[in-house]
KEKELO-822766 format. One record per residue: residue number from 1; y, x, z of N, C-alpha, C, O in turn. Coordinates in Angstrom, 3 decimals, decimal comma. Each point is the difference from the previous one (the first is absolute). Layout:
NUM; Y; X; Z; Y; X; Z; Y; X; Z; Y; X; Z
...
***
This chain:
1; -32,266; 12,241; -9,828; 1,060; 0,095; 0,994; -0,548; -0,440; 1,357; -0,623; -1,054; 0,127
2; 0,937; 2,105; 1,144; -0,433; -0,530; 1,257; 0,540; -1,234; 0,334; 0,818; -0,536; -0,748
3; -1,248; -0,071; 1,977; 0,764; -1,280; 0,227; 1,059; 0,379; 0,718; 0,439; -1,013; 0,545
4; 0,344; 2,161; -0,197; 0,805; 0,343; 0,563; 1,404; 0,298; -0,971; 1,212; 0,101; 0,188
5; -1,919; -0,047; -1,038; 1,451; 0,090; -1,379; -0,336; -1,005; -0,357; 1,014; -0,205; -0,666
6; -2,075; -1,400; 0,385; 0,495; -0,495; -0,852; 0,722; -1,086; 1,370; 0,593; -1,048; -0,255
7; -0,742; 1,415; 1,238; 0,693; -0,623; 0,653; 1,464; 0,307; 0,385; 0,723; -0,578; 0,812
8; -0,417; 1,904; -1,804; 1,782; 0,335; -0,002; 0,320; -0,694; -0,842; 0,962; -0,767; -0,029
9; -1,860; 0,999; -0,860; 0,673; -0,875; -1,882; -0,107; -1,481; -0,224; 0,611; -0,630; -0,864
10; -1,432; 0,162; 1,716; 0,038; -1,672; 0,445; 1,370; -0,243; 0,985; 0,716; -0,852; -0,527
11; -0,353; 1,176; 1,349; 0,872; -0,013; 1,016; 1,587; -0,794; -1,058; 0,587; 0,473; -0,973
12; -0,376; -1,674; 1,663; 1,251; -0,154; -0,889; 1,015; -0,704; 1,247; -0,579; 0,101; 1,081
13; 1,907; -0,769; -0,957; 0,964; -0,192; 0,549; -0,547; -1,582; -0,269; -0,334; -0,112; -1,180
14; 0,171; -0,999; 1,862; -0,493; -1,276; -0,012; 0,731; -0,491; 0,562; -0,131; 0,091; 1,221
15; 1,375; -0,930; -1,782; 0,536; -1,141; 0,458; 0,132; -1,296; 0,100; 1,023; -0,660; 0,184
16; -2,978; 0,067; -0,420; -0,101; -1,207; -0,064; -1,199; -0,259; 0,490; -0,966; 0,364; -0,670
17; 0,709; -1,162; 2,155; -1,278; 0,215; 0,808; -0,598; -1,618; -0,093; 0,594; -0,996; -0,414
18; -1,608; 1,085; 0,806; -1,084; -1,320; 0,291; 0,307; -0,128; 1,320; 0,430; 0,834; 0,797
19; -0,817; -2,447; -0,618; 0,536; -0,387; 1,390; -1,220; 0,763; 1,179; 0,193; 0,036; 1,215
20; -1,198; 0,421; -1,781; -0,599; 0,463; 0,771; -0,312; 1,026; 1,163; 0,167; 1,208; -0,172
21; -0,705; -1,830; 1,569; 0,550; 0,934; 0,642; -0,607; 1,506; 0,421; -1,110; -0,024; 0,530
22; 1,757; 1,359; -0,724; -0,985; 0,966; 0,824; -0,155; 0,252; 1,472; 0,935; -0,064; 0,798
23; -2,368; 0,401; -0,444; -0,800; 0,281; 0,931; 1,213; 0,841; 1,379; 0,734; 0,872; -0,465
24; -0,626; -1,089; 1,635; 0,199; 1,001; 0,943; -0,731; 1,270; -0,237; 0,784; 0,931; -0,181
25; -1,989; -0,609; 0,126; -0,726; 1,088; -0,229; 0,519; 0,890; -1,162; 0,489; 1,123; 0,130
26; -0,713; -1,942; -1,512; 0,763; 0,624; -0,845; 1,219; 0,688; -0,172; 0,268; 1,017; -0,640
27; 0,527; -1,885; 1,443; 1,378; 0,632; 0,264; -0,007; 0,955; 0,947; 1,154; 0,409; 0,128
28; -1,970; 0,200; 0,669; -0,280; 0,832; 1,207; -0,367; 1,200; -0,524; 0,264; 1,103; 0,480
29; -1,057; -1,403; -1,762; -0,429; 0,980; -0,895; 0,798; 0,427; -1,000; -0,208; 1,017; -0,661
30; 0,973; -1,643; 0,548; 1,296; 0,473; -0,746; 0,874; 0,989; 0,206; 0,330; 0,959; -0,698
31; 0,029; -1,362; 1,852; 0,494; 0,659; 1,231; -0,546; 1,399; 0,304; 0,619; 1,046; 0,193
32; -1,734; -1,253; -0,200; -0,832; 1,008; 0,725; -0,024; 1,097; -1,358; 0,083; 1,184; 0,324
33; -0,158; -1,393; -1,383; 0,188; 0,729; -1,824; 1,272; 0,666; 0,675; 0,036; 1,025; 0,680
34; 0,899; -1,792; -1,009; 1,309; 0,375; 0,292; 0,152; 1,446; 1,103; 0,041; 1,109; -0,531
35; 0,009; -1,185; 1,529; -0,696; 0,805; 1,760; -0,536; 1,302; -1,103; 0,739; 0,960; 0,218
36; -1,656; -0,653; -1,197; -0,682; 1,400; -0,124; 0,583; 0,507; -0,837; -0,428; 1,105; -0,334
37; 2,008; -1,799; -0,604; 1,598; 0,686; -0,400; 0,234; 1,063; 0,512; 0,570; -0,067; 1,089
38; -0,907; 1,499; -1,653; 1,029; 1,074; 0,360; 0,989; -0,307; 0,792; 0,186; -1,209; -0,139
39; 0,672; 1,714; 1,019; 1,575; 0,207; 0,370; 0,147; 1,419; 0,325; -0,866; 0,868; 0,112
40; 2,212; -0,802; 0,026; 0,639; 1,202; 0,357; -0,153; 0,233; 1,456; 0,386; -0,649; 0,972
41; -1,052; 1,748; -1,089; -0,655; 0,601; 1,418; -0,591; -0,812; 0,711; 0,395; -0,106; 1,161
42; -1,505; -0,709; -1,609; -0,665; -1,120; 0,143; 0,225; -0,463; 1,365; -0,786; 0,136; 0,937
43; 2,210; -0,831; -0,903; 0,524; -1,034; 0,709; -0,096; -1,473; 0,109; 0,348; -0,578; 1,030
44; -0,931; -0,203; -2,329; -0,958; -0,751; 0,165; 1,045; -1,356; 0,076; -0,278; -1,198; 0,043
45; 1,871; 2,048; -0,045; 0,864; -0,896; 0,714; -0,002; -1,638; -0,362; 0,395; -0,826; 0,822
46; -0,955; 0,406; -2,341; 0,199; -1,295; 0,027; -0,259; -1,034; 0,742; -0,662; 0,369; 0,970
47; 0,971; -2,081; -0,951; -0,040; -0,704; 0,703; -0,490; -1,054; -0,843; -0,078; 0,406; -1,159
48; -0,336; -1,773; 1,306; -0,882; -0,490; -0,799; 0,487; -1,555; 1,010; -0,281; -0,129; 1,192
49; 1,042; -0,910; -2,025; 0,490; -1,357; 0,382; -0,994; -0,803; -1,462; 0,094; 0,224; -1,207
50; -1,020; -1,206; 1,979; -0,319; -0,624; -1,129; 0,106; -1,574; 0,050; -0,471; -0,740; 0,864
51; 1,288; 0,352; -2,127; 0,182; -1,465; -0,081; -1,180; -1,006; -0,271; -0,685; 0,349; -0,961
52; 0,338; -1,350; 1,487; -1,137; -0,618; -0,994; 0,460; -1,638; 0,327; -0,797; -0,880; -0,325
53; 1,943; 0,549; 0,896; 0,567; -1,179; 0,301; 0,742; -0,710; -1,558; 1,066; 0,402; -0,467
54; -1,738; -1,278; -0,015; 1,057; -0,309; -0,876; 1,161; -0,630; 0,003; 0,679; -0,019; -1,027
55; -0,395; -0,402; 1,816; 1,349; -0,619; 0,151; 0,764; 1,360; 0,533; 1,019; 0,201; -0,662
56; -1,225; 0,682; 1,584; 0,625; 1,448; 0,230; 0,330; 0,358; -1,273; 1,143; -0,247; -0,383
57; -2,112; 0,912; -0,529; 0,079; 0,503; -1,353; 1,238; 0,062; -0,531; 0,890; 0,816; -0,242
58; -1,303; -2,681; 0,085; 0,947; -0,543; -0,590; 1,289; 0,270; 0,084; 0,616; 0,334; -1,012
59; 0,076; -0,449; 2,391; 0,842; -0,210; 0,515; 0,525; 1,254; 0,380; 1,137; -0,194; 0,429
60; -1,447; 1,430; -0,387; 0,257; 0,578; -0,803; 0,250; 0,693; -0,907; 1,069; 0,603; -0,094
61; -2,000; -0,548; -0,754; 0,672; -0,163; -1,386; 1,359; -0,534; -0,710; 0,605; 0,411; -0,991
62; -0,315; -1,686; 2,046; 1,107; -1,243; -0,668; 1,084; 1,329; 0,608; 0,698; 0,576; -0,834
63; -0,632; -0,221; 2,076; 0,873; 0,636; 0,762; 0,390; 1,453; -0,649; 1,070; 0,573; 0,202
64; -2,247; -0,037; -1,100; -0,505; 1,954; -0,345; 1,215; -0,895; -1,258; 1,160; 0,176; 0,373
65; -1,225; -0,786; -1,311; 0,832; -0,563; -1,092; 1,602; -0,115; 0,185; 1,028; 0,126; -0,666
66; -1,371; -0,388; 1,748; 1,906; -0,542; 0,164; 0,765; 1,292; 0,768; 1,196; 0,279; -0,084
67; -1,979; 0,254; 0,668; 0,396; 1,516; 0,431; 0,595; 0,851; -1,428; 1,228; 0,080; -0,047
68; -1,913; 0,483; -0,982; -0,176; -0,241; -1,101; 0,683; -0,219; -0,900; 0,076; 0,568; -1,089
69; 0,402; -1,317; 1,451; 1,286; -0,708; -1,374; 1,547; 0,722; 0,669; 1,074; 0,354; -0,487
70; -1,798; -0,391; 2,112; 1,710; 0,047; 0,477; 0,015; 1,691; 0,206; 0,933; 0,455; 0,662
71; -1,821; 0,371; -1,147; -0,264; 1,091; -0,252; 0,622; -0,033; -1,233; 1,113; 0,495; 0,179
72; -1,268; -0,882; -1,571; 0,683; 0,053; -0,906; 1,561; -0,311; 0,101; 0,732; 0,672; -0,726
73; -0,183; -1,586; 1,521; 1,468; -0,237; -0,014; 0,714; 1,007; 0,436; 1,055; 0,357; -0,524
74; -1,839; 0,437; 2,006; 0,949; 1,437; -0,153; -0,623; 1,497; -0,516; -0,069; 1,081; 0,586
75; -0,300; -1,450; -1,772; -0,462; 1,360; -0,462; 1,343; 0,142; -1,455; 0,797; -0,888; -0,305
76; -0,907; 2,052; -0,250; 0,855; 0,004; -1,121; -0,869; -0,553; -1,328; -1,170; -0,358; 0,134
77; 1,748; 0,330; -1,217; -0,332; -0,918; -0,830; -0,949; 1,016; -0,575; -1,004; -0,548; -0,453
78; 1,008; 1,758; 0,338; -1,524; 0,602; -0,667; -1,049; -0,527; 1,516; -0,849; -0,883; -0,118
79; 1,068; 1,477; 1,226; -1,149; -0,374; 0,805; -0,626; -1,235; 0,321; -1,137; -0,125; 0,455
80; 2,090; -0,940; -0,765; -0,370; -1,139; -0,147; -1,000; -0,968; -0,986; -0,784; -0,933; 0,171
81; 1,421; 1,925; -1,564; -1,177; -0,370; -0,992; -1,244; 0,775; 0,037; -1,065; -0,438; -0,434
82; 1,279; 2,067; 1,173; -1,746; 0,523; 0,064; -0,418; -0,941; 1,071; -1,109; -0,478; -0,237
83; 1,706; 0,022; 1,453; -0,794; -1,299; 0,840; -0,880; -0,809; -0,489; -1,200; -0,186; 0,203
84; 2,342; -0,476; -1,194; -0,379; -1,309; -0,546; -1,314; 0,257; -1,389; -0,958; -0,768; -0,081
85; 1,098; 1,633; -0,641; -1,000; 0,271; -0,669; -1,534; 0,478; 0,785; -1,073; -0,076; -0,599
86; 1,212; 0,616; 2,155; -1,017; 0,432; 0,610; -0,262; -1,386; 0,613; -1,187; -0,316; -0,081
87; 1,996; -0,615; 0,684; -0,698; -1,141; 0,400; -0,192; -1,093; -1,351; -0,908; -0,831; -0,044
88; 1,497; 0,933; -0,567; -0,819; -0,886; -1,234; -0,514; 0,506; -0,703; 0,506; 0,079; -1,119
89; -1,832; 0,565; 1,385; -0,997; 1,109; -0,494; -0,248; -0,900; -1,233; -0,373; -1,146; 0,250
90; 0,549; 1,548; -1,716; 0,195; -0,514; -1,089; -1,653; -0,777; -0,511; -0,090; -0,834; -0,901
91; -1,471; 1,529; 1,993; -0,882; -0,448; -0,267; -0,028; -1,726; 0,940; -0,971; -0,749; -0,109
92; 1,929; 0,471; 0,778; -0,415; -0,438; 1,017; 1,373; -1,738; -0,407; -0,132; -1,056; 0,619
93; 0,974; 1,215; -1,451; 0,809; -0,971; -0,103; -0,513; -1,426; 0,304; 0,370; -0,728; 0,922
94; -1,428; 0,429; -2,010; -0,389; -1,463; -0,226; -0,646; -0,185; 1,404; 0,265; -1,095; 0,494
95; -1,176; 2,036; 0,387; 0,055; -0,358; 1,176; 0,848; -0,070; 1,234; -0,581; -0,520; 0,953
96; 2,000; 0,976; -0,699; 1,066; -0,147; 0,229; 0,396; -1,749; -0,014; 0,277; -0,785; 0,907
97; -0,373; 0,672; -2,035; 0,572; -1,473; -0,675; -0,441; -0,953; 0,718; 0,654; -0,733; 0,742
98; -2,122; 0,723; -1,015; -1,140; -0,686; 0,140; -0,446; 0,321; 1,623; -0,827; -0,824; 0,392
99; 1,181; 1,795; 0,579; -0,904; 0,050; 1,035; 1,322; -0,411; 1,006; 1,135; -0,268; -0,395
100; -1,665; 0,301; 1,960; 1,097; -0,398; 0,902; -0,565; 1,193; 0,675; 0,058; -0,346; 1,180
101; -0,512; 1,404; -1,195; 0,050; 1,338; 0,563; 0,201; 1,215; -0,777; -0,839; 0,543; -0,719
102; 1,793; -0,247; 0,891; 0,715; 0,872; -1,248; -0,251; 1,629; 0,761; 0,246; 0,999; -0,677
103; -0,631; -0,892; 1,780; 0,071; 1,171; 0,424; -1,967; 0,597; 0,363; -0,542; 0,996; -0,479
104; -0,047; -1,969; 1,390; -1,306; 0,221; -0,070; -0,834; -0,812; -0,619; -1,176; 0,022; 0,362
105; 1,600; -0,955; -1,471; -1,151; -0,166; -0,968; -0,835; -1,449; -0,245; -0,307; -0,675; -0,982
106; 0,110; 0,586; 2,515; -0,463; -0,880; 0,835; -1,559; 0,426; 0,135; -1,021; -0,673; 0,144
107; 1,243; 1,989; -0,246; -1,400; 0,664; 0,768; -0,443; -0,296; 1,710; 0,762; 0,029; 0,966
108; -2,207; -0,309; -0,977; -0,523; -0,423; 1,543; 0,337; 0,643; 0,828; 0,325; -0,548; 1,054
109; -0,223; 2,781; -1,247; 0,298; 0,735; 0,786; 1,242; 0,503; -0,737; 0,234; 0,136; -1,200
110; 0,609; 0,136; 2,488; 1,127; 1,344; 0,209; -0,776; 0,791; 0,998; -0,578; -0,339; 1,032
111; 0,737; 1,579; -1,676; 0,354; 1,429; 0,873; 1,231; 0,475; 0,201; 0,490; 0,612; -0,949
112; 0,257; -0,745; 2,092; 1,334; 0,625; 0,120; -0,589; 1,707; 0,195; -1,175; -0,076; 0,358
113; 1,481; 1,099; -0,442; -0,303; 1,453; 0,058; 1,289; 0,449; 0,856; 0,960; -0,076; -0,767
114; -0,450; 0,606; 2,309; 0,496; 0,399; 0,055; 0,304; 1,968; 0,394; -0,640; 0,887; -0,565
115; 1,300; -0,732; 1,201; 0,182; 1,634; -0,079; 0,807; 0,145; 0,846; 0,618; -1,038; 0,235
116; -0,172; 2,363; 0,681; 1,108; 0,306; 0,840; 1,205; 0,060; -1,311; -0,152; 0,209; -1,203
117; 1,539; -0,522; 2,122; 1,094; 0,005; -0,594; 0,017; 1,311; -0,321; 0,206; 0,410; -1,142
118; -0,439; 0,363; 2,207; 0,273; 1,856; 0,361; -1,154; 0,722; -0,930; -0,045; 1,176; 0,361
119; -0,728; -1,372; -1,220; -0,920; 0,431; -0,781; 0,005; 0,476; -1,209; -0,255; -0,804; -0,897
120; 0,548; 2,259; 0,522; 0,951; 0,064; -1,289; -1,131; -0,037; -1,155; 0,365; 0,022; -1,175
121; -1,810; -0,083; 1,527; -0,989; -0,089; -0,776; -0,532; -1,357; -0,440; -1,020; -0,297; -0,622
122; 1,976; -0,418; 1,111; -0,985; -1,472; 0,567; -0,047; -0,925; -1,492; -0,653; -1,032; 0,151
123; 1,129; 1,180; -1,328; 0,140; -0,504; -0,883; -0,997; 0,465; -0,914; -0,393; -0,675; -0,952
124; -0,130; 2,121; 1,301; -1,103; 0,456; -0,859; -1,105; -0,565; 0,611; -0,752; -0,720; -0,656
125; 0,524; 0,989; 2,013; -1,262; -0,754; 0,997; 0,023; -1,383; -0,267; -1,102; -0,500; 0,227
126; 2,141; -0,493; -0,717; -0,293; -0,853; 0,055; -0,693; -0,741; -1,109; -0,803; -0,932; 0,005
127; 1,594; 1,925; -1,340; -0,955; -0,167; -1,060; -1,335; 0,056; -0,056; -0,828; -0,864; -0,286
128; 0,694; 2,255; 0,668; -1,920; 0,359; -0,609; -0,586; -1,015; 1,156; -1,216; -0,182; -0,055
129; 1,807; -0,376; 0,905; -0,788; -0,931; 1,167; -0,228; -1,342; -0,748; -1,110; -0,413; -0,336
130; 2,504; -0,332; 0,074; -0,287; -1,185; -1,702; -0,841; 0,470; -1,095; -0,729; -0,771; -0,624
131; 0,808; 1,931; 0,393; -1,103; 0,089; -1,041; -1,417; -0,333; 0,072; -0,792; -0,579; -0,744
132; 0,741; 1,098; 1,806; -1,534; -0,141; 0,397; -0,596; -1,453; 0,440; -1,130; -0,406; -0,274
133; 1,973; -0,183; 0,899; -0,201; -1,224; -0,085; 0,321; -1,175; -1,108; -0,544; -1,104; 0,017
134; 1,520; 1,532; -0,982; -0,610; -0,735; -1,440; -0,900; 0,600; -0,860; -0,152; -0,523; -1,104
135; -0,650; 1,791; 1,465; -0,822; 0,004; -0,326; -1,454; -0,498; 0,444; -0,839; -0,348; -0,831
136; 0,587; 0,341; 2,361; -0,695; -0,410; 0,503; 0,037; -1,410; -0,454; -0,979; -0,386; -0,639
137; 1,851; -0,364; 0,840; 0,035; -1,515; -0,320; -0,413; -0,161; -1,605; -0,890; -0,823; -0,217
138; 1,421; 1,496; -0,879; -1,115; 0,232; -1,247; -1,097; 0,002; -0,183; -0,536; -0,478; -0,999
139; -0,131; 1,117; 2,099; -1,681; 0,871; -0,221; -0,253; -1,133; 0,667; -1,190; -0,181; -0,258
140; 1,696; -1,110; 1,271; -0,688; -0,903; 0,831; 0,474; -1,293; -0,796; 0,184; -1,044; 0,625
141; 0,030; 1,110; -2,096; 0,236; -1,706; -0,595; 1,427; -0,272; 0,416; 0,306; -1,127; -0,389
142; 0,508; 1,613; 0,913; 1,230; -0,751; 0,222; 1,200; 0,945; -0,771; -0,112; 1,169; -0,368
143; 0,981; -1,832; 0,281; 1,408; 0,160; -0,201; 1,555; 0,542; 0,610; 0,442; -0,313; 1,105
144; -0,013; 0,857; -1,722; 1,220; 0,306; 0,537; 1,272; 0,710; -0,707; -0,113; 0,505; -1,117
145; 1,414; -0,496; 1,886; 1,215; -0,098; -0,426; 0,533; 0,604; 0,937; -0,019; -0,436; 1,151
146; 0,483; 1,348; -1,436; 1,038; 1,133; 1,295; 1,457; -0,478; -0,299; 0,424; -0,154; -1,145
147; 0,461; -0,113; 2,525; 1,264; -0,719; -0,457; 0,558; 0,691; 0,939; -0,246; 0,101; 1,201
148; 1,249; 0,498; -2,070; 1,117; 1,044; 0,619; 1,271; -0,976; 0,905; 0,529; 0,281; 1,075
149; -0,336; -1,318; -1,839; 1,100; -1,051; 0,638; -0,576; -0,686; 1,152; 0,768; -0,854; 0,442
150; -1,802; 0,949; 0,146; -0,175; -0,257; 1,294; 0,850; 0,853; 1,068; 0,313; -0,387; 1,126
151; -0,018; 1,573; -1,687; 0,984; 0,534; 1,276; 1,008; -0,829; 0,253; 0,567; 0,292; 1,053
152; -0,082; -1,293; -1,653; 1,045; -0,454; 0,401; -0,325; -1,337; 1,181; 0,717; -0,755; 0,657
153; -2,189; 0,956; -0,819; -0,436; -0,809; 1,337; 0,688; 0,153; 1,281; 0,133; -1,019; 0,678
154; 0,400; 2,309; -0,166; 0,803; 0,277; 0,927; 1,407; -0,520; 0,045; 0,745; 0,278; 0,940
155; -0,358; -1,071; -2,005; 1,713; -0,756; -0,026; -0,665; -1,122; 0,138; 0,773; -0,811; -0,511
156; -1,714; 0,214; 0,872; -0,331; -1,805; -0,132; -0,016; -0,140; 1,396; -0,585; 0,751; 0,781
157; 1,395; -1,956; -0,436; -0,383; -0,850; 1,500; -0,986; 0,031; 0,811; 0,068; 0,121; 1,223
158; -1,488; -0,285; -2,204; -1,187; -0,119; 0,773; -0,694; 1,265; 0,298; -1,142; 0,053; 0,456
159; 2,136; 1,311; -0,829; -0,829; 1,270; 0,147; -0,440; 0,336; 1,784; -1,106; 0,496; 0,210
160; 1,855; -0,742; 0,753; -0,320; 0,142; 0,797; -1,578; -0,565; 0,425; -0,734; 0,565; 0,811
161; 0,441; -1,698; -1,494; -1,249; -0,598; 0,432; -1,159; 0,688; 0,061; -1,036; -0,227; 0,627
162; 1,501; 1,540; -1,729; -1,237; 0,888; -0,314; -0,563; 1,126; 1,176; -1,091; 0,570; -0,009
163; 2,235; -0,434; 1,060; -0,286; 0,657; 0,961; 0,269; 1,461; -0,465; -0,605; 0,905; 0,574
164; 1,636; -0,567; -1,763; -0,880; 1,471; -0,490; 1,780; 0,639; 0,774; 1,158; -0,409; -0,090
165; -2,008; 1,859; 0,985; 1,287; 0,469; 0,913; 0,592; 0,470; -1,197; -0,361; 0,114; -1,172
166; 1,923; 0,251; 2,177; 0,872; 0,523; -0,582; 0,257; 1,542; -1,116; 0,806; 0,438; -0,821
167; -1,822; -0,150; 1,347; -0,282; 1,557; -0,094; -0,736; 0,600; -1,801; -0,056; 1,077; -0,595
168; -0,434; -2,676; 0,279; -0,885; 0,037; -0,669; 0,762; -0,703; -1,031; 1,140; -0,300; 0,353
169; -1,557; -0,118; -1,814; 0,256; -0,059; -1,422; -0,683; -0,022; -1,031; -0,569; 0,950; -0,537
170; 0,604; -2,251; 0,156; -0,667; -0,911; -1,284; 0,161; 0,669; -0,817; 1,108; 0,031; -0,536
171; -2,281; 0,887; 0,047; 0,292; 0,364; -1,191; -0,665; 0,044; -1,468; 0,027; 0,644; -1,049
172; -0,698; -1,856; 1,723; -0,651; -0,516; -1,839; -1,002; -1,567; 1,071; -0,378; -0,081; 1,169
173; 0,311; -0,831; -2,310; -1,542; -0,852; 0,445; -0,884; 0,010; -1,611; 0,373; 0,274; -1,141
174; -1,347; -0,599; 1,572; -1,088; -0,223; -1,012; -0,316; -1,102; 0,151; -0,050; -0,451; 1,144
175; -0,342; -0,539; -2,525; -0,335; -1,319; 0,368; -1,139; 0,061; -0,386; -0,217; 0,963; -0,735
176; -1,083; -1,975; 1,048; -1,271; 0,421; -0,109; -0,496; -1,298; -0,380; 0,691; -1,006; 0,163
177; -1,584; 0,977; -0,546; -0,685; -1,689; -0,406; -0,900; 0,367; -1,263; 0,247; 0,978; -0,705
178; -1,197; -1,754; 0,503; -0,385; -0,333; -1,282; 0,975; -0,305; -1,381; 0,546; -1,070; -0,269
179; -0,514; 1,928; -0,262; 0,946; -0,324; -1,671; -0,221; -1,165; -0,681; -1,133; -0,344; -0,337
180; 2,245; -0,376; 0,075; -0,560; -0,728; -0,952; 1,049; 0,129; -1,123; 1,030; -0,624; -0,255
181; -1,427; 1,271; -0,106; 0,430; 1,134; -1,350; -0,209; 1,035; -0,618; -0,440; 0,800; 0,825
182; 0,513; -0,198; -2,093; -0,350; 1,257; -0,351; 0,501; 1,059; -0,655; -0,452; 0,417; -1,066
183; 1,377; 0,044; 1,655; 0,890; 0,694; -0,710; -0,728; 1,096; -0,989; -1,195; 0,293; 0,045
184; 2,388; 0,363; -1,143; -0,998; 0,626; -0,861; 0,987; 1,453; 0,973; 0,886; -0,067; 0,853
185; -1,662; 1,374; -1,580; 0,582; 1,120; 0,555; 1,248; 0,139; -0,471; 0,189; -0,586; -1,065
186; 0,679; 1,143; 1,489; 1,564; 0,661; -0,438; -0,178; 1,298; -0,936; -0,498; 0,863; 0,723
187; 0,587; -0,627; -1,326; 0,005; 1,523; -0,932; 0,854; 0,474; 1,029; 0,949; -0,301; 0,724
188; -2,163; 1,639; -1,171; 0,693; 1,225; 1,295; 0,318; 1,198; -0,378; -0,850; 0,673; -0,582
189; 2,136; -0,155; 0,829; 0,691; 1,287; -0,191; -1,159; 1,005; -0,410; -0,800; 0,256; 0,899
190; 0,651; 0,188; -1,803; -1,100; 0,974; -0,468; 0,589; 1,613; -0,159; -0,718; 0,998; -0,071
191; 2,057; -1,017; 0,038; 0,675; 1,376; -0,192; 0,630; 0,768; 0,816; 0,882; 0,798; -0,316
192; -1,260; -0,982; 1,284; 0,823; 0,675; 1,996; -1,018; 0,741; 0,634; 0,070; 0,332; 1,184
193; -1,393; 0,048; -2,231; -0,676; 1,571; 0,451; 0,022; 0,981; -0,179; -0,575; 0,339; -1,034
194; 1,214; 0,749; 1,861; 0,310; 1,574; -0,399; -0,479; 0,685; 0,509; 0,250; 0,384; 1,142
195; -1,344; 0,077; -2,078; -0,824; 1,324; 1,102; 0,639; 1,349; -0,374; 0,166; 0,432; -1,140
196; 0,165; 0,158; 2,307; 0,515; 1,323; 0,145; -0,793; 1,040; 0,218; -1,011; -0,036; 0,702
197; 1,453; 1,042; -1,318; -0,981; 1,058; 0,047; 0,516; 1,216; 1,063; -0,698; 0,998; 0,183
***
């Protein structure tokens, strides 16, 4: 196997990091993985906010949580439990319990990823752009965790601090760090190929 597939089939969701910290460079290069993502009509549109403050992180995180819950109080009672089953990701409980960052991990880096509001592609661009950078961060020793509930970074107090205009929209972060953990793979859908003739 090239190192380019075994670096798909290594690739896992890491929600438990070493205090250790990564490089500016590294993260530039991350970044920079991210940047050679396909988009639609190669607009390139993403935007790139990166956390490496831990007390920021932190804080919010404490804030991405309580957004969160009060997201569940006005949803209906099915949408509330797909919430609650997506934020208490069933691999992730005992660290829940046990951690005081329930949203990034207490990984060294956040990547906030943003996008124009007005961008009807911007959810596909923003993917294959995360992809590439948890893959890149794979092939370079590190770790990571794509967290959809960071959009709600935009309902927290301290969002303004981020500077990110109006125009624009959180629409995923990646947390990055050294793992200190090892998840095993998920069994994967094997029956959703149809070749047509």
């Amino acid at each position: 196997m090239n190192e380019v597939m075994k670096t798909i089939y290594e690739r896992r969701a890491v929600r438990k990091y070493k205090k250790t910290a990564v490089s500016r460079d590294i993260i530039e290069q991350l970044i920079a993985a991210g940047s050679m993502a396909p988009s639609a009509m190669n607009k390139q549109s993403w935007k790139f906010y990166v956390l490496t403050n831990k007390a920021t992180i932190h804080s919010f995180s404490t804030e991405i949580a309580h957004a969160a819950f009060k997201e569940v109080k006005h949803t209906s009672i099915t949408d509330a439990v797909k919430m609650s089953l997506s934020f208490f990701h069933l691999s992730t409980i005992v660290n829940f319990i046990t951690s005081d960052d329930h949203i990034f991990y207490g990984a060294p880096v956040v990547i906030l990823i943003t996008a124009p509001k007005a961008d009807d592609w911007s959810g596909l661009n923003t993917g294959m752009c995360a992809q590439n950078i948890m893959l890149a961060a794979k092939a370079m020793g590190l770790d990571t965790c794509p967290v959809g509930f960071a959009r709600l970074i935009m309902q927290t107090k301290d969002y303004a601090s981020l500077n990110i205009p109006d125009t624009e929209m959180v629409e995923l972060a990646i947390t990055v760090g050294y793992g200190d953990e090892h998840p095993a793979a998920h069994e994967r859908v094997k029956n959703n190929v149809h070749f047509v003739n």
